[in-house]
C-alpha positions in Angstrom: -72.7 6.6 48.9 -73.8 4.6 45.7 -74.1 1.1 48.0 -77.5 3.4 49.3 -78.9 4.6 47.1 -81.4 2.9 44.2 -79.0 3.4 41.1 -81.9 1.6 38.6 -85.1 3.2 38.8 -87.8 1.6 36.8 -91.6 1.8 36.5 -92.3 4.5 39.0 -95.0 6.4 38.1 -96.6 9.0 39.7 -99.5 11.4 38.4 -99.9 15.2 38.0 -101.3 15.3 41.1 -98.9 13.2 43.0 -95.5 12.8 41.9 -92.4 10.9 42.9 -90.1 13.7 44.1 -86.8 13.2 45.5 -85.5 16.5 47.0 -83.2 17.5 49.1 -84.8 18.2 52.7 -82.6 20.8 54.2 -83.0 23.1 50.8 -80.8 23.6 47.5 -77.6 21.7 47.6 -77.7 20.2 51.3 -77.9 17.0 49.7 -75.1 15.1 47.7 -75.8 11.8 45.7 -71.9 9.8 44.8 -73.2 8.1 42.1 -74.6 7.7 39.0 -78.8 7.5 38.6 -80.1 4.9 35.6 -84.2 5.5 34.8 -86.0 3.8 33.1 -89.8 3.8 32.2 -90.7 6.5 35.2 -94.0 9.0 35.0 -94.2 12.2 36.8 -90.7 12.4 38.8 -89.4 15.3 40.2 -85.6 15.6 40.8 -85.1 18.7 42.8 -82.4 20.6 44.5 -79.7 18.0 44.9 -76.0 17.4 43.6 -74.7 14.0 41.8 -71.3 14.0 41.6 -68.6 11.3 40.4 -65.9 10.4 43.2 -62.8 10.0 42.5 -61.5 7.0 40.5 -65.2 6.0 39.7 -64.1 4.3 36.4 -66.6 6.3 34.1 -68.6 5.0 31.4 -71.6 5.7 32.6 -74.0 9.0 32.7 -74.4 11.0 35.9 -78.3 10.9 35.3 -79.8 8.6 32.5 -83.6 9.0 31.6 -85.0 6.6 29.2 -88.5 6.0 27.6 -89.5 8.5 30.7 -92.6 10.5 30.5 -93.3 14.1 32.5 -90.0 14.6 34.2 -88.8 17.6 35.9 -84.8 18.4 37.3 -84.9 21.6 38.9 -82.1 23.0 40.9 -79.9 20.2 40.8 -76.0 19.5 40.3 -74.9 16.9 37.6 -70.9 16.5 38.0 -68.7 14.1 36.4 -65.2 15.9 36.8 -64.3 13.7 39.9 -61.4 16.0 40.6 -58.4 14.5 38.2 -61.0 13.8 35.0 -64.3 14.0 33.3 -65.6 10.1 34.0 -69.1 9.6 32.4 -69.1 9.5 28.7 -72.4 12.0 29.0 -73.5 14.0 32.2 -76.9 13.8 31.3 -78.3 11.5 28.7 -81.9 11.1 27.9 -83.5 9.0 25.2 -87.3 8.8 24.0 -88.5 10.6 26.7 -91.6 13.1 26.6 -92.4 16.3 28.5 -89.2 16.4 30.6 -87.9 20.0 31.8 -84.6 21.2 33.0 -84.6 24.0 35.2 -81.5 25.9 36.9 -79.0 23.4 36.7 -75.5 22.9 36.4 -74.4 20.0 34.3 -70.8 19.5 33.5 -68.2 17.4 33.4 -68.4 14.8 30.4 -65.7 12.5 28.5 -67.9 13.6 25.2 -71.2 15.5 25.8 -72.5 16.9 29.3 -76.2 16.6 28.2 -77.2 14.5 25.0 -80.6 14.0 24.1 -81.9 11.7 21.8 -85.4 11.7 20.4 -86.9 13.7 23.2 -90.6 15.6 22.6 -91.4 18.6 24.3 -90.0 19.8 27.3 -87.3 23.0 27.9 -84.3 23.8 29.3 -84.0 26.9 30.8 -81.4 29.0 33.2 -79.7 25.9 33.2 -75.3 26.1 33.0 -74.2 23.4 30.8 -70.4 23.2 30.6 -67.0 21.2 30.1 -67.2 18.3 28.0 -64.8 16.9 25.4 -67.1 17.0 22.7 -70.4 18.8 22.7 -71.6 21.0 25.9 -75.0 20.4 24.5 -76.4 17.8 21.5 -80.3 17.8 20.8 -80.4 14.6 18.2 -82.5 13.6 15.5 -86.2 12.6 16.8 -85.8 15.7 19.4 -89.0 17.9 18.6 -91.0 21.0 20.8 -88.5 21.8 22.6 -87.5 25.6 24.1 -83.8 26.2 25.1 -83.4 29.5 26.8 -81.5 31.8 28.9 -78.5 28.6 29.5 -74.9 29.3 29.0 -72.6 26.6 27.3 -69.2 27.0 28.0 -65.9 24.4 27.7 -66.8 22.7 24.8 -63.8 20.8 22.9 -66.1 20.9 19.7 -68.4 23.4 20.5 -71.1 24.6 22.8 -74.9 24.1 21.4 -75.4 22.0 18.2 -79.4 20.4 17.0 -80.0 18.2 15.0 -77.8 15.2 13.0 -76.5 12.2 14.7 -79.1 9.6 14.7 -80.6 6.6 12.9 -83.7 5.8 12.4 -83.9 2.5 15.3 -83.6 5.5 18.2 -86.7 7.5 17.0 -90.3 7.3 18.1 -93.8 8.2 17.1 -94.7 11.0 16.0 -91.4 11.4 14.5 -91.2 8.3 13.1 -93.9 6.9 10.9 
């Protein structure tokens, strides 16, 4: 439940050699997180082969998994759901903001009140074999500031606007160097 886990993360840092990883013991999906993850300022953390998923009557708002001003992140393997069973509760799935090197990895993220992943200004990174899906507005939005990044082999499905759009949709207080001089 949400009362044990560590909703804020912030300042964890691990190192190429040694990252933080939270992953799911018992192997790919044997482990289910009910509620949403808020990370801030965290280095080298791996997110591996877990589900997040929004109970019933959770009240929204939020985002499933939010990354900000991270650095060398990687989700493989993991399940991002906001559709607690009646409606789509986060207002983004996954959000990430000014984050660097951060790699998404055969996932399924879905389940938004407007966009099941939204990035904004994040540098270099992928997302690969990854199914992004049902969201009100966007399935996908890569922002202004986003840069170096490779999106491949996903599918984007149940979009009320549309499935993969780049680009647009962001002033100039959200960006960061190098994008921003």
């Amino acid at each position: 439940p949400e009362s044990a886990l560590p909703a804020y993360w912030e300042a964890r840092y691990g190192t190429y050699a040694a990252p933080v990883v939270v992953q799911a013991v018992a192997g790919p999906g044997t482990a289910r997180l009910h509620g949403y993850l808020n990370i801030y300022d965290c280095r080298y953390l791996y997110l591996l082969d877990f589900d997040a998923v929004t109970d019933p009557g959770y009240g929204g708002g939020g985002d499933v998994l939010h990354l900000a001003s991270c650095q060398h992140v990687l989700v493989r393997g993991v399940k991002l759901d906001g559709f607690d069973g009646t409606a789509n509760q986060p207002q983004e799935t996954l959000k990430a903001n000014q984050c660097q090197y951060l790699y998404l990895e055969d996932c399924a993220i879905g389940g938004a009140e407007q966009n099941s992943v939204d990035y904004v200004a994040v540098q270099y990174g992928h997302v690969v074999n990854c199914r992004i899906h049902d969201a009100s507005d966007w399935v996908m939005y890569v922002k202004g500031g986003s840069a170096a990044l490779r999106i491949e082999g996903n599918e984007f499905y149940r979009g009320g606007v549309g499935g993969f759009t780049a680009g647009q949709g962001t002033g100039f207080e959200y960006m960061v160097n190098p994008c921003l001089h």
